[in-house]
NUPA-187529 format. One record per residue (C-alpha): residue number from 1; x, y, z. Coordinates in steps of 0.5 Angstrom, whole numbers. Example, Ala and Ser with C-alpha at 12.3 -4.5 7.8 and 13.67 -1.06 7.14 Angstrom:
residues 2
   n     u     v     w
   1    25    -9    16
   2    27    -2    14
end
This chain:
residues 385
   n     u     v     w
   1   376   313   185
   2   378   311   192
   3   372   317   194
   4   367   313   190
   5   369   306   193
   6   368   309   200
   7   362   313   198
   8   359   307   195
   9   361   303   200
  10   358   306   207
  11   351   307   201
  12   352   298   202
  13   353   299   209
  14   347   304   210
  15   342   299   206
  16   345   293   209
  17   344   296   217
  18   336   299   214
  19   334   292   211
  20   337   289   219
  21   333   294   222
  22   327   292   218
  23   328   285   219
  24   328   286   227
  25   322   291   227
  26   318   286   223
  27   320   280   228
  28   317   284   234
  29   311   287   230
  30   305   283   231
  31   303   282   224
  32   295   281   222
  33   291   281   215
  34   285   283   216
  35   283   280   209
  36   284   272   205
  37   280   269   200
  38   284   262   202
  39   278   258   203
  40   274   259   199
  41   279   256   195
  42   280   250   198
  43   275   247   199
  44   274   247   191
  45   281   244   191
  46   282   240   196
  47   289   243   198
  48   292   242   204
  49   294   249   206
  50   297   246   212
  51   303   244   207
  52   307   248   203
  53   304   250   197
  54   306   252   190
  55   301   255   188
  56   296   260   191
  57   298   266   196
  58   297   262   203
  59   299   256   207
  60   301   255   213
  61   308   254   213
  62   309   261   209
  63   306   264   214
  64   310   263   219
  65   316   265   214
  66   312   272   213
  67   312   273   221
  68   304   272   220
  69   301   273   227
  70   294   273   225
  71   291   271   219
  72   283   273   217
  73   280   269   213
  74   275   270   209
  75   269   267   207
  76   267   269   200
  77   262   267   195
  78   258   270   190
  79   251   272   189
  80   249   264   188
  81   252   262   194
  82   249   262   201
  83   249   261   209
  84   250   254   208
  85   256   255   203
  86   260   260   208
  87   259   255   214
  88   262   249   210
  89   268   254   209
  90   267   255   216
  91   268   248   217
  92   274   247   213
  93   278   252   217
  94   275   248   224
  95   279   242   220
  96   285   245   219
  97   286   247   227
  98   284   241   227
  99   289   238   223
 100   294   243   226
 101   292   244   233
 102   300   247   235
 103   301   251   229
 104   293   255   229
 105   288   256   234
 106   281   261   233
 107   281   266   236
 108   275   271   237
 109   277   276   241
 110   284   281   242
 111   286   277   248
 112   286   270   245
 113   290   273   239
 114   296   276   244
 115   295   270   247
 116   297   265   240
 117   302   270   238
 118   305   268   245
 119   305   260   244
 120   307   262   237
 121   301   260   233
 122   297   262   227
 123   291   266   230
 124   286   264   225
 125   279   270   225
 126   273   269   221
 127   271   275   216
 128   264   274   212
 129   265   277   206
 130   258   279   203
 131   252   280   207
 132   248   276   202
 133   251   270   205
 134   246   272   211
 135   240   271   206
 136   235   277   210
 137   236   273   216
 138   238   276   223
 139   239   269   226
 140   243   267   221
 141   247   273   222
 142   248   270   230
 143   250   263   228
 144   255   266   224
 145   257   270   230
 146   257   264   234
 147   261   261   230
 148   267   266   230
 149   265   271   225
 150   268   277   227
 151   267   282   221
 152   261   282   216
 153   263   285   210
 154   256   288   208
 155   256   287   202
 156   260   284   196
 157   259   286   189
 158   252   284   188
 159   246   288   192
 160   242   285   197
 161   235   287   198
 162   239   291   203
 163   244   295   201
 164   247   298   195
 165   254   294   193
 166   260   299   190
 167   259   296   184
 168   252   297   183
 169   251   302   185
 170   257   306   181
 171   253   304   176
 172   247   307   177
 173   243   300   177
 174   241   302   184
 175   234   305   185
 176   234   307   192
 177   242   307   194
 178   244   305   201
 179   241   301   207
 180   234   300   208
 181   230   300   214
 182   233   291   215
 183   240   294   213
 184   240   298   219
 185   237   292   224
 186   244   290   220
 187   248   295   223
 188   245   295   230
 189   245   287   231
 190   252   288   229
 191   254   293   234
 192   251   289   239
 193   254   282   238
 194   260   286   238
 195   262   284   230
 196   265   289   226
 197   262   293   221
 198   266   293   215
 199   265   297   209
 200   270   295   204
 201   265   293   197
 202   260   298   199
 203   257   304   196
 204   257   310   198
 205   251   312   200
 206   252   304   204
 207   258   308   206
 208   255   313   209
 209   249   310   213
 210   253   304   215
 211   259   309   219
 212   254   314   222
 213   249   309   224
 214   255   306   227
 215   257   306   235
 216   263   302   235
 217   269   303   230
 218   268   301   222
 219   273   296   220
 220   275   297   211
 221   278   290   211
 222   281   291   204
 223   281   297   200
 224   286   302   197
 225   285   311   196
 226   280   313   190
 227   285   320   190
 228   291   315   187
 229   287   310   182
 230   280   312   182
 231   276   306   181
 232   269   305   185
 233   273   300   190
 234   277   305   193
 235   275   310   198
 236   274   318   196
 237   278   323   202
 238   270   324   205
 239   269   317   207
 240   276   317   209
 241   275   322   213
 242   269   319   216
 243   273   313   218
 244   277   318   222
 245   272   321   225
 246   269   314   227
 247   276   312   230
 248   275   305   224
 249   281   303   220
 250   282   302   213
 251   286   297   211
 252   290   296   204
 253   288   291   199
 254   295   289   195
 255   291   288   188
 256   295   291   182
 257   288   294   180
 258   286   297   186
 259   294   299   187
 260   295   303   181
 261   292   307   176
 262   296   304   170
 263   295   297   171
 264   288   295   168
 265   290   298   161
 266   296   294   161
 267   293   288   163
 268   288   289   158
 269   292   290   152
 270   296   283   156
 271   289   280   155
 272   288   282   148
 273   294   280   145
 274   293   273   148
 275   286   273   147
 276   286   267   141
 277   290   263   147
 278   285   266   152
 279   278   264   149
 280   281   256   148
 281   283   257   156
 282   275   260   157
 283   273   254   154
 284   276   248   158
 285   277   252   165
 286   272   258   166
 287   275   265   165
 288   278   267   172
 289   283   260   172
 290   284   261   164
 291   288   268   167
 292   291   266   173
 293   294   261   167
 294   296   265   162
 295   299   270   167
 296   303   263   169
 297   306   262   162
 298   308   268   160
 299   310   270   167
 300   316   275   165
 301   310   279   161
 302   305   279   165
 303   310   281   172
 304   312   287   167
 305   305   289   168
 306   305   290   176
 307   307   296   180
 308   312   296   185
 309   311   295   193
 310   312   302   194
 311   305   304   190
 312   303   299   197
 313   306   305   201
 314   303   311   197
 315   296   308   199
 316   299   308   207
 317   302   315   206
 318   295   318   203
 319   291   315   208
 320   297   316   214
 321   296   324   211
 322   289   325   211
 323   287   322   217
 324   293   319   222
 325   297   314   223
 326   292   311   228
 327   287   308   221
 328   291   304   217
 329   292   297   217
 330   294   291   212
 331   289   287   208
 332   292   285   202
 333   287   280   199
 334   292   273   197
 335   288   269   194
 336   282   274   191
 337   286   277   186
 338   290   275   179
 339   296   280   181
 340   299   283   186
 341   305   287   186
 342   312   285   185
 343   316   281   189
 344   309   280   193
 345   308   272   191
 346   305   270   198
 347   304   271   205
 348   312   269   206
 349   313   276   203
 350   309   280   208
 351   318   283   211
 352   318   286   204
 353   313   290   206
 354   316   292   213
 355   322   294   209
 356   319   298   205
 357   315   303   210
 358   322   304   213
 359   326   306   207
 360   320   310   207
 361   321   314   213
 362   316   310   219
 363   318   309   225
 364   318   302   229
 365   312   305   233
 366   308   307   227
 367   310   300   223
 368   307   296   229
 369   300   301   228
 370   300   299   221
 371   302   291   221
 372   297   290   227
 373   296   295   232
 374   291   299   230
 375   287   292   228
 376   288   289   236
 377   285   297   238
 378   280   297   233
 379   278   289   236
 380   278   291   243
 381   273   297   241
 382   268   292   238
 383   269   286   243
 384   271   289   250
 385   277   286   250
end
């Protein structure tokens, strides 16, 4: 007995000195998310995400919780949104700076983001998530640039007349698949304004045309490994070691159904159960809502449904064994999905992660590649500096 209460007592004391050695690693760690659909959100709602939020994934104040160092926000909209969408959600990030001049800055470059993580400020970048939102326009791609994009995501799940979409072309709704003679003036444009490439969303044919056209490295801002759940989303070992072999990083979406293979059956038979509930939802707030509120009520229910952090881990493991630890990154997609793994609610839970690659068996100098190094690196590669 007394042997038992000695071993269980060091097994404490071991847990306690990794969650310490977590915590110190995460604090010294600059710790950027290469992919938040935040804005897009809050310009429908009006929500000031200077503020603590009870809903949503992202606000100021969590940030600073979760030691965010830099947060990309995306600029998302579907196929029916344009140029003139993405700039008023541009505007909405240039007011919120506005609003909290002493807790976020924009920054455009690795310098100016070292530099706010110094001063302690949230270092706010700018990710175009869909190349349709430059409407077949090279202008409009350098207006965007000048505002401050740093990444455009080629496509989103729509086509343009350009590029082929993962999910169009997974389902053989494109007839000429990959990018046209426009899409690679895209790729060209991009690598001379020094705007990172990135190929999260696309085809594979895309995939392929963008990367080998490419002479800078290619971010994926927020996919997850097709060899663990194979959805058109996640990357297959052949893009992902074209990635390496670009030099690029593919950072690791935290959405449940890109996570874990297990995940979309269960959600579904979740749906299905409650689907007299759903229809009535539908009715009054559209479909996407009427989910996040049903999750919401029958929250012990749906939280069964998610997978564990580890599962996070496992897509870090398989990248870091295929092609290194030099090509992974974070790009957890808050705000842009209905599920995300347990315990992961907000940005404030980022530590957790940390936690977990320790437990795991990373190093602290592996651990600052992940969270943010492998990002300034690829950064400095496209910008110079």
């Amino acid at each position: 007995m007394k042997k038992s209460l000695t071993f269980f007592s060091l097994f404490l004391i071991a847990i306690g000195a990794l969650a310490q050695d977590a915590g110190k690693i995460h604090q010294k760690a600059i710790m950027i998310d290469t992919h938040g659909d935040i804005l897009f959100n809050q310009i429908q709602s009006g929500i000031d995400i200077g503020q603590l939020q009870a809903t949503g994934n992202f606000d100021l104040v969590r940030a600073k919780q979760g030691g965010l160092d830099a947060q990309i926000f995306s600029i998302w909209c579907d196929e029916k949104g344009g140029f003139d969408l993405a700039n008023r959600q541009i505007d909405s990030l240039y007011a919120l700076i506005k609003r909290y001049p002493s807790r976020i800055t924009l920054v455009n470059n690795a310098k100016q983001l070292e530099d706010a993580v110094k001063q302690q400020k949230l270092a706010a970048l700018i990710g175009v998530e869909g190349g349709h939102m430059i409407e077949n326009d090279l202008g409009k791609l350098e207006a965007l640039a000048k505002r401050g994009m740093i990444y455009l995501t080629l496509t989103w799940n729509n086509s343009t007349p350009w590029a082929s979409s993962a999910a169009q072309e997974s389902k053989g709704e494109i007839a000429m698949p990959g990018l046209s003679d426009f899409g690679k003036s895209v790729v060209k444009k991009l690598n001379d304004l020094g705007v990172l490439v990135d190929l999260s969303h696309v085809g594979e044919q895309t995939f392929f045309d963008a990367i080998k056209l490419s002479t800078k490295p290619i971010l994926v801002s927020h996919s997850c490994v097709y060899g663990i759940n194979p959805v058109p989303r996640n990357l297959k070992d052949e893009q992902i070691k074209a990635v390496g072999k670009n030099g690029g990083v593919i950072s690791i979406n935290f959405y449940s159904g890109f996570l874990d293979p297990t995940y979309s059956a269960k959600q579904q038979n979740f749906l299905i159960k409650h689907k007299a509930e759903l229809k009535s939802l539908s009715e009054k707030y559209g479909r996407s809502k009427a989910i996040d509120t049903l999750i919401s009520q029958y929250k012990d229910e749906a939280d069964a449904n998610r997978p564990r952090i580890e599962r996070v881990i496992d897509h870090i493991d398989y990248v870091v064994k295929l092609i290194g630890i030099d090509h992974v990154g974070i790009g957890a997609d808050f705000d842009g999905a209905e599920s995300f793994p347990q315990g992961m609610e907000s940005v404030a839970d980022f530590p957790k992660v940390t936690a977990a690659l320790v437990e795991r068996g990373y190093s602290e100098a592996d651990i600052q590649k992940i969270l943010g190094g492998n990002f300034i690196r690829l950064l400095k590669a496209n910008k110079g500096r």
